[in-house]
C-alpha positions as CSV (number, residue, x, y, z in Angstrom):
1,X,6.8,-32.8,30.5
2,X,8.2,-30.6,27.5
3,X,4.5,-31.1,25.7
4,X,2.9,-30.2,28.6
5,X,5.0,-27.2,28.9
6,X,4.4,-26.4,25.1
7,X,0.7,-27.0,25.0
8,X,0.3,-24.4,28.4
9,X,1.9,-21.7,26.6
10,X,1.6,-18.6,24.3
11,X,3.0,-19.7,21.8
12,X,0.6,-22.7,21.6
13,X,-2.1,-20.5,21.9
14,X,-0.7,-18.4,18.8
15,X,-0.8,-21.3,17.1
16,X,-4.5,-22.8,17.5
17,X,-5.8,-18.8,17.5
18,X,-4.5,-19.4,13.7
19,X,-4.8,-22.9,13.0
20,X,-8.1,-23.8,14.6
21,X,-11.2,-22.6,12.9
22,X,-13.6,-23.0,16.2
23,X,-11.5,-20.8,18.5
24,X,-13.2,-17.4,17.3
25,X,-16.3,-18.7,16.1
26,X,-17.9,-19.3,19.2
27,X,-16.5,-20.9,22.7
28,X,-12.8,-21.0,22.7
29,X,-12.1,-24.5,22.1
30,X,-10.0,-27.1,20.1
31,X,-10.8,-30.1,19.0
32,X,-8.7,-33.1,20.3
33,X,-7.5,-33.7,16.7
34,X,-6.4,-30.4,16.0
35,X,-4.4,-30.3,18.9
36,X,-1.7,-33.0,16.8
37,X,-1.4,-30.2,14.3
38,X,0.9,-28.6,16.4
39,X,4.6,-28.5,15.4
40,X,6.7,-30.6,18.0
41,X,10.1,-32.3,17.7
42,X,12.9,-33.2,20.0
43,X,16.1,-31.1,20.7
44,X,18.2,-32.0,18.2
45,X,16.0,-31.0,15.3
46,X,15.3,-27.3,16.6
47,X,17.0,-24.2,15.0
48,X,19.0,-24.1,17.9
49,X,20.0,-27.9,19.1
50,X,22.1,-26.3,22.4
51,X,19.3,-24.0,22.9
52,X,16.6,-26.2,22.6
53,X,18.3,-28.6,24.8
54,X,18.7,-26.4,27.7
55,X,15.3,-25.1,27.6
56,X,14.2,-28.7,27.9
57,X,16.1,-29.6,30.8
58,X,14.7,-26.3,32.6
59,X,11.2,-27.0,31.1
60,X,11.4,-30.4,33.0
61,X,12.5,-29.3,35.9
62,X,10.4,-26.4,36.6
63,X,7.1,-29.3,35.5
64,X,8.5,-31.3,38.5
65,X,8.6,-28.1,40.9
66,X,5.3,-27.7,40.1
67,X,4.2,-31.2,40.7
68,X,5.2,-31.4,43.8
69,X,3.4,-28.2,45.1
70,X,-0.2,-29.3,43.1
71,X,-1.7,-29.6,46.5
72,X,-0.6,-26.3,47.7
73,X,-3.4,-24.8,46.3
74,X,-3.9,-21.7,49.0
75,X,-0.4,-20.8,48.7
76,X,0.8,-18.2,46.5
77,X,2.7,-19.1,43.3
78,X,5.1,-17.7,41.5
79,X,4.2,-16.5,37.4
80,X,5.1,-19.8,36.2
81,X,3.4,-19.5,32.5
82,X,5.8,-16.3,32.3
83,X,8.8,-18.8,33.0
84,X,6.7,-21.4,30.7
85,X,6.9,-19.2,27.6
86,X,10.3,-17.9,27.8
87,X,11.5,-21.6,27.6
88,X,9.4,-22.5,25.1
89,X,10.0,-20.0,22.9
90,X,13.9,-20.5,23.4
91,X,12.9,-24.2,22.8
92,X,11.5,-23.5,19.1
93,X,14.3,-21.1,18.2
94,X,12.2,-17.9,18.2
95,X,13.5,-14.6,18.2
96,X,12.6,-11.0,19.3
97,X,10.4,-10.4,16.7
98,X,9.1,-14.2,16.5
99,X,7.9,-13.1,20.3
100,X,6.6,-9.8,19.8
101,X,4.1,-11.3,17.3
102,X,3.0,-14.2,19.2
103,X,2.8,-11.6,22.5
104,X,0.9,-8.8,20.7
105,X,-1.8,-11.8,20.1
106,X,-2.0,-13.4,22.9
107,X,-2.1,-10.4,25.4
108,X,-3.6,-7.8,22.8
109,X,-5.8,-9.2,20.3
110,X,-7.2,-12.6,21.2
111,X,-8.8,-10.7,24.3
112,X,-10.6,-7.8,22.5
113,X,-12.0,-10.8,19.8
114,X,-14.9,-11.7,21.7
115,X,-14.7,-9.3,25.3
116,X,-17.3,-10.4,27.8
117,X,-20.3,-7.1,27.8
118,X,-18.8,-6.8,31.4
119,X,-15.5,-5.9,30.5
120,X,-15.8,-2.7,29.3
121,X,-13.4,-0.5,26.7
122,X,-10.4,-3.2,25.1
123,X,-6.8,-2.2,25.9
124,X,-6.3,-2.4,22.8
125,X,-8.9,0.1,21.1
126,X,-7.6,2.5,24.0
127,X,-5.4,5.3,23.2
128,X,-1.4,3.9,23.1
129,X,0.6,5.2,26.5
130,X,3.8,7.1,26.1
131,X,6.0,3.9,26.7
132,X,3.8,1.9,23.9
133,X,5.0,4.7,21.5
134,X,8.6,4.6,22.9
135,X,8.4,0.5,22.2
136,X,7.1,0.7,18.9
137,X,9.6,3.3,17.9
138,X,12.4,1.1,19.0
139,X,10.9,-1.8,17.1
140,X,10.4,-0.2,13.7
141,X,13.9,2.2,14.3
142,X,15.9,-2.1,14.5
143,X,13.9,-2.9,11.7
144,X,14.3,-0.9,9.3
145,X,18.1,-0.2,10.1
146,X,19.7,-3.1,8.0
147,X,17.1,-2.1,5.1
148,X,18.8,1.2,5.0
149,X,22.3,0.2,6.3
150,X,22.2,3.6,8.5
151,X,20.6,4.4,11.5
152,X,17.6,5.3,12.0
153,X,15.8,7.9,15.0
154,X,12.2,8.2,15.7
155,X,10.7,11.1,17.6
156,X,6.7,12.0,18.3
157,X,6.5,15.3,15.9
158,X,3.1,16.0,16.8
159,X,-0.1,14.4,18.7
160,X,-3.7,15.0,19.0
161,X,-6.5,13.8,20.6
162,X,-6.8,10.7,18.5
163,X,-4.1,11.1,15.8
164,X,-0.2,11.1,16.2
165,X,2.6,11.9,14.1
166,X,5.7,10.0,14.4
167,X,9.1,11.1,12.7
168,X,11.6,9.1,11.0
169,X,15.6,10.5,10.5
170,X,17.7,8.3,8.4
171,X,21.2,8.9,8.6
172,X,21.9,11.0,11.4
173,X,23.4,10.1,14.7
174,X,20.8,8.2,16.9
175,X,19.2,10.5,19.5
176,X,16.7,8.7,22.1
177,X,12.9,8.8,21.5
178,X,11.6,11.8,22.7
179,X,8.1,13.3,23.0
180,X,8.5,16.4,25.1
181,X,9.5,18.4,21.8
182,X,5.8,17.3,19.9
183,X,3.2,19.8,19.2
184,X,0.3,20.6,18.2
185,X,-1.3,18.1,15.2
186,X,-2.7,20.4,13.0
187,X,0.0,23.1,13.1
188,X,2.4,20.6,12.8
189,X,1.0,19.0,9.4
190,X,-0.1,21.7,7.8
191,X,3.3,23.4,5.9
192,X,4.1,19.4,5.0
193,X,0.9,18.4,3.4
194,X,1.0,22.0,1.7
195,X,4.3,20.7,-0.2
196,X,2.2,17.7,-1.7
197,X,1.3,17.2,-5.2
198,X,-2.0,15.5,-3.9
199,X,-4.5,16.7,-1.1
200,X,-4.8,14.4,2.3
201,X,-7.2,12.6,2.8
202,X,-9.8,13.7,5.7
203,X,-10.2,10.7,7.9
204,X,-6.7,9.0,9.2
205,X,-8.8,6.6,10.5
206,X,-9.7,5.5,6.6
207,X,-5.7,5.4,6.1
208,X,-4.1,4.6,9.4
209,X,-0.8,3.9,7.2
210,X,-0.7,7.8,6.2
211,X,3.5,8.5,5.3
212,X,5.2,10.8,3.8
213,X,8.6,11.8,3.0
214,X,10.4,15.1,3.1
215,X,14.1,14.6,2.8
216,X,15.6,12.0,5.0
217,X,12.7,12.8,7.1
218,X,9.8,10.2,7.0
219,X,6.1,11.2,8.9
220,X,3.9,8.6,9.6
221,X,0.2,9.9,10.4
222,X,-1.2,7.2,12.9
223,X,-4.6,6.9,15.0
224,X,-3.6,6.9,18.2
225,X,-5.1,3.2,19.4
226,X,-3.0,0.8,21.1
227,X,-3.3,-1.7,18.0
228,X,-1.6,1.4,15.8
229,X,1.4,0.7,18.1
230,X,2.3,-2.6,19.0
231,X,5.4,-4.1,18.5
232,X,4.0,-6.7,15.5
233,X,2.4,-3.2,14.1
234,X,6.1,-2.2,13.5
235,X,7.2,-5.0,12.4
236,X,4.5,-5.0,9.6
237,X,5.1,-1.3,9.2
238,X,9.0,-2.1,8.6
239,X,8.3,-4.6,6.1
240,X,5.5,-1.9,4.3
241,X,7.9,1.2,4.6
242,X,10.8,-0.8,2.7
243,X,8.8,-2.4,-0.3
244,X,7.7,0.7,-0.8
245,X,10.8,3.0,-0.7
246,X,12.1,-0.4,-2.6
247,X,9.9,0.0,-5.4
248,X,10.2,3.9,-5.6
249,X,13.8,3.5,-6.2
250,X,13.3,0.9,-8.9
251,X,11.1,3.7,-10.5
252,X,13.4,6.5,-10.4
253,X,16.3,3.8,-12.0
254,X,14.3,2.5,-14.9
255,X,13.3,6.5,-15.2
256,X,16.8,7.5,-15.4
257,X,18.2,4.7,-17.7
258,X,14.9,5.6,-19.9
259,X,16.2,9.1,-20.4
260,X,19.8,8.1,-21.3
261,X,19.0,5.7,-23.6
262,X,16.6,8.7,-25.1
């Protein structure tokens, strides 16, 4: 009943979308061998034992609820694949960001891989919603706070049609995302790219990962599609934005010991 559970959920397919070189080739399918490559253990040898133990017994019995009302098929039923992958992924130990990644492919980017002609524009090459923003800036803001061990703020600074600018404080108090202060995108960026030592490039679209740094201020230039702002985006944006500012303080340390040792 737990495999059954496992096999009908996201997280499943998360795992053949990677693992399974048929599923965006043509038809969505796996082969029946394929399907054994999928990572599958009892309780006790989860991350989390306890955890994985109660999310069995609630996986089994929400399979025998559902059992029993297979021939109910005219009556309305409850969002059980919801319940499904909430228990699974407590089953395999995942966390927040485990989830966000395995949720941002299953709702957003497995459906815009092969769209039927009839199904118009993807969500996801639409332009990102106020609350997608709000979401990703909460994301990236968790992620990079333990890189920087202060916290960190994120506000929109400035949007356009197809381009937004979103603002990173490190260090001050934490103020809530807000967008009701952003203006105009050109007016905006103009006295910070005038402080540059190198010109902009034209197209954001080229270079969706467009930052720059003034201060304790951080900008990052992003096209405004909803892939630009999912919560796996700043995840992978977290990881990007601390290698780098990583690696530029390695610079300025060998620098400095260069010059007292000269």
């Amino acid at each position: 009943m737990v495999l059954t559970a496992v096999l009908n959920s996201s997280l499943a397919a998360w795992f053949y979308f990677h693992d399974t070189a048929n599923l965006g080739a043509d038809r969505a399918k796996v082969h029946q061998g394929e399907l054994l490559k999928l990572p599958f253990d009892v309780p006790e040898n989860m991350p989390d034992p306890e955890k994985a133990l109660n999310a069995e017994k609630e996986l089994v019995a929400l399979i025998k609820r559902e059992m029993v009302g297979t021939e109910k098929l005219l009556v309305a039923q409850d969002d059980v694949l919801s319940k499904i992958d909430r228990l699974v992924f407590d089953y395999y130990g995942l966390d927040a960001s485990d989830v966000a990644i395995v949720e941002d492919t299953v709702n957003a980017v497995i459906p815009a891989m092969q769209p039927r002609r009839s199904a118009g524009l993807q969500p996801i090459w639409a332009a990102a919603s106020p609350s997608q923003r709000e979401t990703y800036a909460a994301t990236l803001c968790k992620a990079l706070t333990p890189h920087f061990r202060m916290p960190v703020s994120a506000s929109l600074a400035a949007r356009a049609t197809d381009v937004a600018v979103l603002k990173l404080t490190i260090g001050d108090a934490v103020a809530p995302y807000a967008e009701n202060t952003s203006s105009e995108f050109n007016e905006f960026l103009a006295p910070i790219t005038a402080k540059l030592s190198m010109e902009m490039p034209g197209n954001v679209q080229l270079i969706p990962d467009l930052r720059i740094v003034d201060g304790r201020d951080m900008y990052l230039v992003k096209p405004a599609a909803v892939r630009h702002w999912l919560r796996s985006t700043a995840l992978a944006d977290a990881e990007q934005i601390a290698a780098e500012l990583a690696a530029a303080a390695a610079r300025q340390w060998q620098e400095g010991a260069g010059r007292a040792r000269g």
